[in-house]
C-alpha positions in Angstrom: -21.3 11.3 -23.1 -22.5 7.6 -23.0 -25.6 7.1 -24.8 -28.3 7.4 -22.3 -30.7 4.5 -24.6 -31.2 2.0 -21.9 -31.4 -0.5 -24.8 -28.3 0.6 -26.2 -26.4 1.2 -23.3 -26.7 -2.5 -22.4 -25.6 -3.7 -25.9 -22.4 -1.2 -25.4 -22.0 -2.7 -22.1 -22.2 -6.5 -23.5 -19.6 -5.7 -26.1 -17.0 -4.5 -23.5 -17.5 -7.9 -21.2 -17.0 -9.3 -23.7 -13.8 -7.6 -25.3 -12.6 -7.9 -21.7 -13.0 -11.4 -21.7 -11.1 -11.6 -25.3 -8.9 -9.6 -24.2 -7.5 -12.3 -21.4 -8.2 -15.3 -23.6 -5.5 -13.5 -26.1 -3.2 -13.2 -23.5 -3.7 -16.8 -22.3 -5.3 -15.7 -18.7 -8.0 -17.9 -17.4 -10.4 -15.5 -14.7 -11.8 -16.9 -12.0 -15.6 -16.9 -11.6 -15.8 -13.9 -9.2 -13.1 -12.5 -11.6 -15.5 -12.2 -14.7 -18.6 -11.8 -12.4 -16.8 -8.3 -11.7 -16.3 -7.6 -15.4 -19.8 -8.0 -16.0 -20.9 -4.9 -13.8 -21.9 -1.9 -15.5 -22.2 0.7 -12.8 -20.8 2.1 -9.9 -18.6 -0.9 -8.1 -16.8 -1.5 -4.4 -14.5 -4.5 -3.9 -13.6 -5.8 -0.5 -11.1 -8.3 -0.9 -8.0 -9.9 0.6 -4.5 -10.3 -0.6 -3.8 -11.8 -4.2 -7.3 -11.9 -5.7 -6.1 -10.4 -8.9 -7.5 -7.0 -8.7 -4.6 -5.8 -10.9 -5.6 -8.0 -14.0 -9.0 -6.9 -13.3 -8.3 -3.4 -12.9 -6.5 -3.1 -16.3 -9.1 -5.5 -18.2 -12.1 -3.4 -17.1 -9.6 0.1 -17.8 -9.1 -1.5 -21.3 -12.2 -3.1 -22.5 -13.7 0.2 -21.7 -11.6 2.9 -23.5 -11.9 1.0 -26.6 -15.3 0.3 -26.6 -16.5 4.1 -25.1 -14.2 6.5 -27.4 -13.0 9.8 -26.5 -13.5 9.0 -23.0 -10.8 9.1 -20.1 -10.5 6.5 -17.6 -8.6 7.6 -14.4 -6.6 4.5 -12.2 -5.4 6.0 -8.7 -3.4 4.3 -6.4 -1.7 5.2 -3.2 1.5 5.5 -4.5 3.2 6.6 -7.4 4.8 2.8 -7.7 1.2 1.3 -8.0 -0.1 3.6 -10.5 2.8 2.9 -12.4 2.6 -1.4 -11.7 -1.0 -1.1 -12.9 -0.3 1.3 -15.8 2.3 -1.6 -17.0 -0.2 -4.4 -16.8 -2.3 -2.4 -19.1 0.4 -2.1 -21.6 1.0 -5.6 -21.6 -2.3 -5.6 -23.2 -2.6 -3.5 -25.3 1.0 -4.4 -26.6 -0.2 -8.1 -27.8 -2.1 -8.2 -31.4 -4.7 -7.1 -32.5 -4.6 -4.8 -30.2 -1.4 -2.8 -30.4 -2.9 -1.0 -33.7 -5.0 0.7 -31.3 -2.7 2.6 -29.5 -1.7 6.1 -31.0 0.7 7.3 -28.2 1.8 6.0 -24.4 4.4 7.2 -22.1 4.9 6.3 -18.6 1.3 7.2 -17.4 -1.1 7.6 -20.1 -2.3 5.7 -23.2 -4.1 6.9 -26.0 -6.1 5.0 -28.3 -7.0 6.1 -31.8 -10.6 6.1 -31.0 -9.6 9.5 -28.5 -9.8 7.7 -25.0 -7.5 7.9 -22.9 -6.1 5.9 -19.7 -4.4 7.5 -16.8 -3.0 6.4 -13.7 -1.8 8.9 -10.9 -1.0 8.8 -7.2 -3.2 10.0 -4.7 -2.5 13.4 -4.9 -5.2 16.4 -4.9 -2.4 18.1 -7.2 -2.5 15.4 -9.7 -5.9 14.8 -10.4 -8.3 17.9 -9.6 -9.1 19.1 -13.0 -9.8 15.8 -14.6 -13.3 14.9 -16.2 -13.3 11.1 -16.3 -15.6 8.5 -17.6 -14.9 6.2 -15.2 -12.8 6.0 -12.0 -10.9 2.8 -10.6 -9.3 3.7 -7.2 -6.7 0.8 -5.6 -6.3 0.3 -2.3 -9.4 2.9 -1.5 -9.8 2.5 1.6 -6.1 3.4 2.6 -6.4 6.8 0.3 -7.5 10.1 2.1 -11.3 10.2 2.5 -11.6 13.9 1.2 -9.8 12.9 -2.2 -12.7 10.5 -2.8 -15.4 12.9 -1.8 -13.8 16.2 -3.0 -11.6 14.9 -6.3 -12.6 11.9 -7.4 -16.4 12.1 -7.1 -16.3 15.4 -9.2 -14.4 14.2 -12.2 -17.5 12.0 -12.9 -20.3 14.5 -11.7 -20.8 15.7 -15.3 -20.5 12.7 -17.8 -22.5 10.2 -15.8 -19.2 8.1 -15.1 -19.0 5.2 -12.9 -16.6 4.9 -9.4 -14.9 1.3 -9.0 -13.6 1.3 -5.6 -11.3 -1.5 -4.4 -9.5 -2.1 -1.1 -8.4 -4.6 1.2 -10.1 -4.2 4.7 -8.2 -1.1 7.0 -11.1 1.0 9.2 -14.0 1.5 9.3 -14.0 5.6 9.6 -14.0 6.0 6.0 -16.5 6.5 3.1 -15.4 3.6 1.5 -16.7 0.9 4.4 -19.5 3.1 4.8 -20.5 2.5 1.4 -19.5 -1.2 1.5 -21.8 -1.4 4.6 -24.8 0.8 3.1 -28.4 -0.9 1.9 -28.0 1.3 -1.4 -28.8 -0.1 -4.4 -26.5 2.4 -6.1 -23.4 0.1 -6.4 -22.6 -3.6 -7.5 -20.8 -5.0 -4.1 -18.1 -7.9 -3.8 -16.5 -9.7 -1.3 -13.6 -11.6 -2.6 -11.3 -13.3 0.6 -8.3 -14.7 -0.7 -9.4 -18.3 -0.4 -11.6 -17.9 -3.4 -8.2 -17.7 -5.6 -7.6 -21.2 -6.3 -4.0 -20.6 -6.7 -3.6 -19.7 -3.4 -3.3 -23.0 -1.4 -4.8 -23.7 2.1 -1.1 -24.8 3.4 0.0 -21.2 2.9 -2.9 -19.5 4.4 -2.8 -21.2 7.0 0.4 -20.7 7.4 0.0 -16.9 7.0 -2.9 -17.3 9.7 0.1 -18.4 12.3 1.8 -15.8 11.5 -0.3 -12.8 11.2 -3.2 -14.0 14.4 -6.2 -11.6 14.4 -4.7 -9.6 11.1 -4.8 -12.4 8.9 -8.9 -11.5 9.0 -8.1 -8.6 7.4 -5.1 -9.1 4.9 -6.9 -12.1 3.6 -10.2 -13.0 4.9 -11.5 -9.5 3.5 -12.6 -8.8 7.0 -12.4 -5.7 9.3 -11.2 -6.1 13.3 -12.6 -4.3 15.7 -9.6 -4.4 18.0 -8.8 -0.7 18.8 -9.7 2.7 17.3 -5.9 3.4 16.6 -2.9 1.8 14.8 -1.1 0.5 17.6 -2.5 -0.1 21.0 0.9 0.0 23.0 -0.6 0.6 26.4 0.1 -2.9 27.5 3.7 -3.2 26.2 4.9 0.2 27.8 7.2 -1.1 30.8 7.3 1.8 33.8 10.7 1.5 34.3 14.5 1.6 32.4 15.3 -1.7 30.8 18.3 -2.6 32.1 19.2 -4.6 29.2 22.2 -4.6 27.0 22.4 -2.7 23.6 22.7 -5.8 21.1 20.9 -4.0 18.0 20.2 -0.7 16.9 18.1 0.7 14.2 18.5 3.9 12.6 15.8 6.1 10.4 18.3 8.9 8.6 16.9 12.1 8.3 19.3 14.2 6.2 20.6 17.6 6.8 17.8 19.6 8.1 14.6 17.1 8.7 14.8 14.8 11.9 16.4 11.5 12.1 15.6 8.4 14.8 17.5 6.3 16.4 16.0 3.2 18.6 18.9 1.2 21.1 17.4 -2.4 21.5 17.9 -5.7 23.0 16.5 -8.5 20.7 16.2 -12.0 21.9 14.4 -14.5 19.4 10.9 -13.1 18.9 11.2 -10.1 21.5 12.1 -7.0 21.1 12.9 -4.9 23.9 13.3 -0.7 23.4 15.3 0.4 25.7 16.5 4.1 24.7 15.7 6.6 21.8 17.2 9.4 20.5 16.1 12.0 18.2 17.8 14.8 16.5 18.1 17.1 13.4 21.0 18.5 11.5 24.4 17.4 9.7 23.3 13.3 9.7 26.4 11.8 9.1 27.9 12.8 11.7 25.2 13.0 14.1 24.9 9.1 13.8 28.8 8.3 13.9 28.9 10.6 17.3 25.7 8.9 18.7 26.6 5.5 18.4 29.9 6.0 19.7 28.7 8.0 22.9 26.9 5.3 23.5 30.0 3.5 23.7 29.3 0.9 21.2 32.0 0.1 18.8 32.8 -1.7 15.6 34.6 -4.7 17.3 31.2 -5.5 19.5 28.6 -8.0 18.3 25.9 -5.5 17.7 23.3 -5.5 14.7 22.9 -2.2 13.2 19.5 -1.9 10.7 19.8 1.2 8.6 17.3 2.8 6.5 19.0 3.2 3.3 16.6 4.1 1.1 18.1 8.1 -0.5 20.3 9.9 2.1 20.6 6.5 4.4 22.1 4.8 1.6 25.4 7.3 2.2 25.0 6.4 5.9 25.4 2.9 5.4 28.3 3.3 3.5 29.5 5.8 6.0 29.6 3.1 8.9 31.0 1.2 7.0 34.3 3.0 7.0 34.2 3.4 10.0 34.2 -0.3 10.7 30.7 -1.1 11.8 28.8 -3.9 9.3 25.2 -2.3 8.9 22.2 -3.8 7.2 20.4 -1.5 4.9 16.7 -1.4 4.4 15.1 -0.4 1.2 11.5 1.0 1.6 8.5 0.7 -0.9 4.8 0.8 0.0 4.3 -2.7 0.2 7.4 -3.2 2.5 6.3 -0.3 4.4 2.7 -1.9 5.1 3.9 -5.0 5.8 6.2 -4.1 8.8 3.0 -2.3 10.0 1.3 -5.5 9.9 4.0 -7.2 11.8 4.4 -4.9 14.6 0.7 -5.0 15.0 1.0 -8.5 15.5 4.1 -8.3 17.4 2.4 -5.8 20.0 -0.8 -8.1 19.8 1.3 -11.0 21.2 3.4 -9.1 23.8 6.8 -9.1 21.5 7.3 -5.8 21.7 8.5 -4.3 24.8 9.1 -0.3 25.1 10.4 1.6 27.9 8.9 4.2 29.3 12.0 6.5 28.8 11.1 6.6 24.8 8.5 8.9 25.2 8.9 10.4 21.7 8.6 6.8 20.2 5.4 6.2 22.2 4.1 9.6 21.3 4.6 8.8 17.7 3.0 5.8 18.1 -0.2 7.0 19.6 -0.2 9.7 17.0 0.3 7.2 14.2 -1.9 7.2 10.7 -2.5 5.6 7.5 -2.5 8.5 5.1 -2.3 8.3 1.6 -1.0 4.7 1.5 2.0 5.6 3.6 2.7 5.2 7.4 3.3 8.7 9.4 1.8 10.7 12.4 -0.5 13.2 13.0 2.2 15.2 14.0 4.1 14.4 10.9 7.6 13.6 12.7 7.6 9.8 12.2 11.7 9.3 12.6 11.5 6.7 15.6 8.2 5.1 14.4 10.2 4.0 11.2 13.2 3.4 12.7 10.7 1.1 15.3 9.7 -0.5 11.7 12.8 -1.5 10.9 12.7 -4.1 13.1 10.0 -6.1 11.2 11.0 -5.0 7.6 11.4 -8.0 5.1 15.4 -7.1 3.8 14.6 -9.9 1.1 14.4 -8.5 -2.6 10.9 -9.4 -3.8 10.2 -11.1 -7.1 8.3 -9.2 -9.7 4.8 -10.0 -9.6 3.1 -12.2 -11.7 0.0 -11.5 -13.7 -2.9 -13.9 -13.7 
C-alpha cells in the first residue's frame, strides 16, 4: 500500500513526474505542455482527446515512472484489443530498454515486465477472462470509452478497491451512454479532467486537419476535435438511404465477408460510380465456403472475363478464398482487417450515409437489419444479434487496402 502521509505521498508523487520527465529527455522526446500537465496528476484521471495527441507516450511514461518509483505494485494497461495492449506494451519496452534503465528490469515477455523493485506492468485486452482477479495499483484503460461499460464498473474498478489505486481513463469521443462521458461530464472533484483536440499537437498541421475536416464532415468533431455529436442514438442512421424499390443497376463490384465452414458468410452485389455506392442484392449463407462463394458468383452469372471488382476479406479463412478465385480466373482484392482499419471504415460509412453515398435497396433486408442492430463492443464492430457477415462485407467498401506505416513515438 502507498504510504497514506499526505506529506510523503506528495514527495513520492514529485519524484515520479519527475522520473517520467527523465525518462523522455533520455529517450530524446520533447512533451508537449498538456503532455506533462498530464504527468503531473496524482489521482484518478479521464482524458478526452482526438486522434494523435500522444496518449501512447503518455500512457507508457506514466506506467513506467510509476512502477519504479511505487515497488511491488502492479500497474494494469487495457486496451480494446489484443494488438493495442501489445503496441502499448512495446512502447514501454522501448524505455525501459535504453540505460540506465534496462538494469531495472528482472524479467519481460510479451505482456508483462517486472522490475527488480517487485512491480509489475501488464497489458491485456478487454476481456472479463483476462483481468478479473487482478489487484492493481493503478489502472490506464485506452480507448475507454469504446470498452464494455460493465468491465469498467465490474472488473476494473475492483482491482483498485483495496490498495487505494488510481483509474486513468482515456478515449477519443464515441457516446454518450457510457460511464466514461458520464464521468467526463460530472461536477466531481474526484478526477483530474482533460480535454486534448488534436490541434493542440503542434505536429499536426492545420493543412491536414483541414483536410481531414473535408473528408470526415460532422465526424471530424469527434475523431479530432475531442467532441461528441449528437446526430442519432445508433451507429448508422440508414432510414434516408433505404430505396423502396429493386435497383436496377448493373453488378460492377462485389464484396465478400468469408465465413468459413460452419459460421455465416456475406455477400453484397453493388454498382459503384465515383463516390456512390449503390447495394443492390445480398446474400447470406453458412456452410462449405469455398464453394458456396464460387457457386454464388457464378449463378449470378458473373464471370472472370467481365470487368467486375471483387473485394474479399482475406483476413484467416478469406485468405484461401482469395487465392481460390483466383484459379478460377477472377482477380480479387483482399482486405486485411485490424482494429484501426476496422474503425476507420466505420467512420467512412458514417460519413458516406451522412452525405447520401450510400444507397441500399430495400430487398437487402438482412444488411439493413444488421445495420440497425449494429454496436461498438469491445473495440470491434458487430450486432446485437451477433451475425455481422453483410455489415462487414458493407465495410469493405470503405476499407483503406494500403499497408500502414508503423507508428511513430513522440
Amino acid at each position: 500500500m502507498l504510504a497514506s502521509n499526505p506529506y510523503i505521498k506528495k514527495d513520492v508523487c514529485n519524484r515520479c513526474f519527475k522520473l517520467a520527465l527523465e525518462i523522455s529527455r533520455l529517450y530524446g522526446i520533447t512533451l508537449f505542455d498538456y503532455q506533462i500537465d498530464m504527468l503531473n496528476v496524482e489521482g484518478n484521471c479521464i482524458v478526452l482527446g482526438g486522434r494523435q495527441i500522444g496518449k501512447t507516450t503518455i500512457t507508457a511514461l506514466k506506467a513506467l515512472s510509476h512502477a519504479i518509483i511505487h515497488a511491488n505494485t502492479t500497474t494494469l494497461i487495457v486496451s480494446p484489443s489484443l494488438r493495442q495492449s501489445l503496441h502499448l506494451f512495446d512502447c514501454i519496452v522501448q524505455f525501459i530498454n535504453i540505460e540506465p534503465l534496462n538494469m531495472l528490469i528482472e524479467s519481460k515477455n510479451k505482456t508483462e515486465l517486472k522490475l527488480v523493485n517487485g512491480s509489475r506492468i501488464i497489458s491485456l485486452p478487454s476481456s472479463p477472462n483476462t483481468i478479473r482477479g487482478y489487484t492493481a495499483h493503478l489502472v490506464i484503460v485506452d480507448e475507454a470509452n469504446f470498452i464494455d461499460e460493465e468491465l469498467i464498473t465490474s472488473v476494473l474498478f475492483p482491482t483498485i478497491s483495496t490498495t487505494r489505486g488510481h483509474l486513468w481513463l482515456i478515449s477519443t469521443p464515441y457516446k454518450k451512454d457510457h460511464i466514461f462521458y458520464r464521468i467526463y461530464a460530472s461536477t466531481s472533484n474526484d478526477w483530474h479532467k482533460f480535454r486534448i483536440p488534436s490541434s493542440m499537437n503542434p505536429l499536426i498541421s492545420k493543412e491536414f486537419l483541414a483536410m481531414q475536416e473535408q473528408s470526415l464532415g460532422i465526424y471530424y468533431k469527434q475523431e479530432y476535435e475531442a467532441e461528441y455529436i449528437d446526430e442519432h442514438t445508433g451507429i448508422f442512421n440508414i432510414s434516408k438511404v433505404i430505396l423502396d424499390t429493386d435497383l436496377q443497376l448493373d453488378i460492377n463490384t462485389i464484396y465478400i465477408d468469408v465465413g468459413g465452414y460452419s459460421d455465416y458468410m456475406g455477400i453484397l452485389y453493388c454498382h459503384k460510380k465515383g463516390n456512390l455506392l449503390y447495394v443492390v442484392d445480398e446474400y447470406q449463407g453458412q456452410g462449405q465456403y469455398l464453394d458456396q462463394v464460387s457457386n454464388q458468383i457464378v449463378n449470378k452469372g458473373i464471370n472472370p472475363d467481365q470487368n467486375i471488382s471483387i473485394v474479399v476479406d482475406s483476413t484467416g479463412v478469406g485468405r484461401g478464398v482469395e487465392e481460390y478465385l483466383i484459379q478460377l480466373g477472377y482477380k480479387p482484392k483482399g482486405v486485411i482487417w485490424n482494429r484501426d482499419k476496422q474503425r476507420d471504415a466505420m467512420i467512412k460509412a458514417m460519413y458516406a450515409i451522412q452525405n447520401k453515398q450510400l444507397f441500399i435497396s430495400s430487398k437487402c433486408f438482412m444488411l439493413i437489419r444488421q445495420m440497425k442492430e449494429a454496436v461498438f463492443k469491445t473495440g470491434k464492430l458487430t450486432t446485437l444479434s451477433g451475425i455481422d457477415d453483410l455489415l462487414y462485407a458493407l465495410m469493405l467498401a470503405y476499407a483503406d487496402n494500403t499497408k500502414r506505416q508503423a507508428r511513430i513515438l513522440y
